[in-house]
N, C-alpha and C positions, 0 to 999 in steps of 0.2 A: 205680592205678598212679601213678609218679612227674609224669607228665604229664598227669593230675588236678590237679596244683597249679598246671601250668603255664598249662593250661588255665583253670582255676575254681580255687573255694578246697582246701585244702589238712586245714583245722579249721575247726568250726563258729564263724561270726563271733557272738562274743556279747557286746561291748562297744560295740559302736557302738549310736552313738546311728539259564386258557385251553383255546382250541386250540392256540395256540403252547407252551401248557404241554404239552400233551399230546403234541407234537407233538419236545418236547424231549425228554421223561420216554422216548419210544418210542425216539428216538437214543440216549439214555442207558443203556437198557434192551441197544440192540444192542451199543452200545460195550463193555458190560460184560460180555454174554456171550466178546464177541472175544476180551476181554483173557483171562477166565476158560479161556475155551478151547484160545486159542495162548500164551495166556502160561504156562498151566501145561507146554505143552511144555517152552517154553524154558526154564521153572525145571528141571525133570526134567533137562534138559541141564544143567543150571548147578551139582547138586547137589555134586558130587565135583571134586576136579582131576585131569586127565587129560595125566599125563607122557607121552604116546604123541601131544596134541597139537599143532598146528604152530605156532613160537612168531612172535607180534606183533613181535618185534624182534630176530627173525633168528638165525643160529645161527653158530659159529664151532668154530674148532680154535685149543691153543694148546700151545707145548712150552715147556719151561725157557729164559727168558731170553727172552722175549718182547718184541718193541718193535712201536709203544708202551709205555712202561709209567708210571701203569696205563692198561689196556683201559677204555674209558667209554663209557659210553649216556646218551644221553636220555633218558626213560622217564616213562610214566605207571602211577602206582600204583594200585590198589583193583580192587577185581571184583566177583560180584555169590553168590562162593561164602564162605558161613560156616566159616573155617576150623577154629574150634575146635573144632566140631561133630562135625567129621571124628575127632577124637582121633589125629593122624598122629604125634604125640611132645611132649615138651616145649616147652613156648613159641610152638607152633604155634595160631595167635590171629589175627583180623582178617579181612578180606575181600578177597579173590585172583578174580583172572578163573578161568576154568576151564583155558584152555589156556597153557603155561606161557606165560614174559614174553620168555625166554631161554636156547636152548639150547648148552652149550660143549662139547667134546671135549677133555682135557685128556692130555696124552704122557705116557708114565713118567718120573719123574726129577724130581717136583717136591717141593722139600725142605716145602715150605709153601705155601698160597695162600690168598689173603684176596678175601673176598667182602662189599661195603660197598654200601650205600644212602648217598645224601645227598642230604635235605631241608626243607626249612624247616618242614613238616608233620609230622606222625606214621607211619612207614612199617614196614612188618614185612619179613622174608626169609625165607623159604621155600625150602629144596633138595630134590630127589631127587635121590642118590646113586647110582653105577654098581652098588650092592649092593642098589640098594631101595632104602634105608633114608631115613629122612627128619630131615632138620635144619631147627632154625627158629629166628628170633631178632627179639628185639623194640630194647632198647637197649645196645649195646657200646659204642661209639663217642659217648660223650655220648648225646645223645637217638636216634644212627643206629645204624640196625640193624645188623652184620657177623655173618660166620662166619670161623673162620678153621679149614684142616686142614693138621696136620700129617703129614708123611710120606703123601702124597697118594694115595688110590685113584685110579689112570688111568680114564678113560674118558669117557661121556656126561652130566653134569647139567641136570637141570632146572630154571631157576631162574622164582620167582614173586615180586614186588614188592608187596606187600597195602596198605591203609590198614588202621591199624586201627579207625577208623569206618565203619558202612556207608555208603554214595551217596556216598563222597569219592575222587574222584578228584585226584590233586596230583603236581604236576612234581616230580620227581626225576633224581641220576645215580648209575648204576650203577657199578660200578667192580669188576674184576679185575685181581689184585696179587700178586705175593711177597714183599711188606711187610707190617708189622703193619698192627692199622688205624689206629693214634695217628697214623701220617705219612701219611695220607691228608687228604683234607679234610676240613675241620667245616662248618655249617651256622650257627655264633653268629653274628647278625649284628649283637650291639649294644645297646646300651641306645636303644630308638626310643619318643620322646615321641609319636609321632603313632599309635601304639596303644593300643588302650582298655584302661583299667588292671582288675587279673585279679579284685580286691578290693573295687572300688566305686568312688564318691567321695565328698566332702561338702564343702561350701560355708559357710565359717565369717565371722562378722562379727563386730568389737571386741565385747569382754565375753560371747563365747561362752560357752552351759552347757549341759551339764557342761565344768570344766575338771577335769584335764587330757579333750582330745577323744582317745580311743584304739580301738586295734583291732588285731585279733589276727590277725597274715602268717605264714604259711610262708613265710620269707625263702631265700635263694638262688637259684642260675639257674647257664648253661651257660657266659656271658659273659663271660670276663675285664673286668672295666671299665678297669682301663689299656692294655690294645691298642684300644681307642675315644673315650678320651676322656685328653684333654693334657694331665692334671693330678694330680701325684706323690700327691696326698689320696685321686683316684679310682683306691678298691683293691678287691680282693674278686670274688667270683661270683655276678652279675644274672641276671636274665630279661629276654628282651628289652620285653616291655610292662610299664609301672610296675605292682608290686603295688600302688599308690593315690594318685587325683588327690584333691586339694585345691583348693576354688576360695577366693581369698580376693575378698569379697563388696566392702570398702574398706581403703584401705591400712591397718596395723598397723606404729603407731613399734616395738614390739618382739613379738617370734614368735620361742619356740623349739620347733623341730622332732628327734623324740628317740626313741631305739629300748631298750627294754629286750628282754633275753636273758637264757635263762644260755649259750647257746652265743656265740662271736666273731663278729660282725659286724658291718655297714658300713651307713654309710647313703649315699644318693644323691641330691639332688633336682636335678631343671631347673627355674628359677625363671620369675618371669613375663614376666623381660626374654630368656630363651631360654636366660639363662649355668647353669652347671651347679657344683653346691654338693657338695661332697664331706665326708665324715668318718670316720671309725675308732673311736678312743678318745681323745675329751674329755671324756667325764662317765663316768669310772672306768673300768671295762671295756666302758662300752657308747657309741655314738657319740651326736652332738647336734651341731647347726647352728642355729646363735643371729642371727635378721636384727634389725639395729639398726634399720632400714625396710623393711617386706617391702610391694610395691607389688601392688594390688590384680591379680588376674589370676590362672591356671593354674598352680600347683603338681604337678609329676608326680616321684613319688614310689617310688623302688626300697629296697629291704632287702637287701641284698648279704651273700652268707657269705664270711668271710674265706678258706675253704677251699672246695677245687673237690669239689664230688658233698656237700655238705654240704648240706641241708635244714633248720631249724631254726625251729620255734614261736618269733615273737615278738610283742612288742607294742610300733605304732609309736603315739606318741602325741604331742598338741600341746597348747602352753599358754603364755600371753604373759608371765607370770614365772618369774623362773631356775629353773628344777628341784631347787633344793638347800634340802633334802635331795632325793632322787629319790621321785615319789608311788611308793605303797603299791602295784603294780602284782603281778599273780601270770598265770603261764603257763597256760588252761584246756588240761587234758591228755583232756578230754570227747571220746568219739568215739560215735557216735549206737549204738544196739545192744548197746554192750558197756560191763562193768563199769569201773566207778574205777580208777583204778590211783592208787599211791604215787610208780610211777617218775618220775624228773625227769632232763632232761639233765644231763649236769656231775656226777651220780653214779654209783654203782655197782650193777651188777645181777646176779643168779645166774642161771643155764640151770636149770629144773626142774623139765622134762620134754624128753623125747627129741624130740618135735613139731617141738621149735625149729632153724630154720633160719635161716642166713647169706645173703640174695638179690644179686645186682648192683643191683639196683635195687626198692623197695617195692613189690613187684604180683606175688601169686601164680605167675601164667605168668612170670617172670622167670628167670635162670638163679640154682641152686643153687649157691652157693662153697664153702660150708662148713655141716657139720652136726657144733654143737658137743656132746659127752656132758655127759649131767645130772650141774651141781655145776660147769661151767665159769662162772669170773668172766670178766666183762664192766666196759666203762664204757662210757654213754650220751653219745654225741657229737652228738646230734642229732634230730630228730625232734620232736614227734610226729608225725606224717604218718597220717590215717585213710582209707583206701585198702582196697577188695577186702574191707571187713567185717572190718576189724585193724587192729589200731595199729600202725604201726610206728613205730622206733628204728634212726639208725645206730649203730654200736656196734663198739668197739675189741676186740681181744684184747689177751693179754698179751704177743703177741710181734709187735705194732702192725696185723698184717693187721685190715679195714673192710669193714662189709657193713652193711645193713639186714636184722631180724630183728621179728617180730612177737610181742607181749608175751602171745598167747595168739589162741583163736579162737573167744569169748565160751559158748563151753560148758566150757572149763579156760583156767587161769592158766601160760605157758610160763615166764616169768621172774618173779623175788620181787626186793628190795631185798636190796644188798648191797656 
């Protein structure tokens, strides 16, 4: 999924360079019957979710025009039930307590309601509906979960707050609305140097080899960089931990730091003296920050896309003389499992096979937007992304609507060049 990259990498990186023993063994011996015995209860309990539950964090009633608005919880996410397992509907994924999180009673007469997570973590959303039926969502809202219904079923819901990692438990707030979920809260908190970069790092000293030193990011994030940082240069959509630290080992009279793409993006660094180095396009369509003394110390490193929900194979690379011409650098489009492909961002591509779907975001349990017919053109805006055993691609229509779609799933080819 999309938070795979955010997470870890994105593309394979391939340019970088007694008695008392006995006495133990019998405690251990008893401990493990216990566990085996009482815990297998309580797994047996834990297998299913159980909307009939009494929920952790209370129940409420709400009619049209509610105030507060929105309604918010504190809340903690994860449980200790597999929900995919379950097969309760689409995008229903991650790990939920058994007994719901939240239960609401809702009036007749609501034109709309939005149901949003928000947290710095990974969190899933889980509904029973007054009908049964069951909704579920991984990322609407940027990385946060939402649901939203229109023309409202009244009645009782059940709502479940999941990680979608097991053993993770993580602070979240809940929120009930009649807004979309865009005017609700986000969770981006920034470009933060004092996180560990997603990509690695490496420590270079005057007459570094190989030059140029490079390596291959899935560049973007959730971030706007100019709502955090003062300065008209810092543009585009970060992560919050640097895609990659650089330690410079002794100072370097000159260093240039430089991103090749075919897609638009930005480069970011925080230097060693703390200050923060921004760029766009000075070395043709691709950004580059050139220090006339770069002082020895911590280099933290982001790859920003100029557009928001963009993803984009790049390669950031370093080298103490001017880049011109730019080296011979190429995007590996390699995803471990599956065949070669031809396609490249920045061009065109054919639907062809019916297989092929439009996702909100790279990751099979995602939601469905669009499923285009075979013999529909495309252009490639982004990506590669190797995610759930597939390539993905974001990818324009002809009538500008944007999705991530997978170039096949390494037993047929979905998309051809075009």
């Amino acid at each position: 999924m999309l938070k795979e990259r955010l997470r870890r990498n994105g593309l394979p990186d391939q340019m970088s360079s007694g008695a008392d023993s006995l006495t133990l063994r019998t405690r251990t011996i008893t401990v493990t019957l216990f566990v085996l015995l009482f815990g297998l209860a309580i797994t047996r309990g834990q297998e299913t979710l159980n909307p009939a539950g009494e929920p952790r964090y209370g129940a409420y009633s709400f009619a049209p025009g509610f105030s507060p608005a929105p309604f918010t919880l504190d809340v903690l996410s994860g449980g200790d039930v597999a929900v995919k397992a379950l097969a309760l509907a689409d995008n229903c994924l991650g790990y939920a307590a058994s007994d719901p999180d939240v239960v609401f009673e809702l009036a007749a007469g609501f034109e709309r309601i939005t149901l949003l997570v928000a947290s710095a973590e990974d969190t899933m959303l889980i509904a029973n509906l007054p009908n049964g039926s069951w909704s579920c969502n991984d990322d609407t809202n940027g990385l946060n979960p939402a649901l939203v219904y229109h023309n409202v079923i009244p009645g009782r819901y059940q709502i479940w707050i999941g990680s979608y990692a097991p053993d993770t438990y993580d602070e979240a707030q809940f929120y009930i609305s009649e807004a979309e979920p865009e005017t609700l809260p986000t969770t981006a908190t920034g470009p933060d140097p004092a996180r560990e970069a997603t990509y690695g790092e490496a420590a270079l000293a005057p007459l570094f080899q190989p030059s140029p030193f490079a390596v291959q990011i899935l560049g973007g994030g959730r971030s706007q960089a100019a709502d955090f940082i003062a300065d008209p240069q810092c543009r585009g959509f970060v992560a919050e931990a640097p895609d990659y630290s650089i330690i410079l080992s002794e100072a370097f009279a000159k260093i240039y730091f430089a991103v090749y793409s075919p897609a638009d993006m930005t480069l970011i660094i925080n230097g060693a003296d703390g200050n923060w180095h921004c760029n766009d396009k000075d070395h043709g369509a691709n950004p580059l920050i050139a220090f006339n003394y770069a002082a020895p110390g911590l280099y933290n490193i982001w790859i920003g896309s100029a557009e928001e929900g963009n993803y984009a194979a790049s390669i950031f690379y370093i080298q103490e003389s001017a880049p011109e011409p730019p080296p011979n650098l190429s995007i590996n489009t390699n995803c471990p499992g599956l065949p070669a492909t031809p396609l490249m961002v920045g061009e065109g591509a054919i639907v062809s096979r019916t297989e092929a779907a439009m996702y909100a975001v790279p990751e099979t349990a995602s939601t469905v937007i669009y499923r285009p017919a075979s013999g529909t053109p495309l252009t490639l805006i982004a990506g590669p992304a190797c995610i759930d055993e597939r390539r993905w691609w974001r990818a324009q229509l002809s009538d500008g609507a944007r999705g991530w779609i997978a170039d096949g799933d390494g037993d047929s080819t979905w998309l051809t060049p075009g």
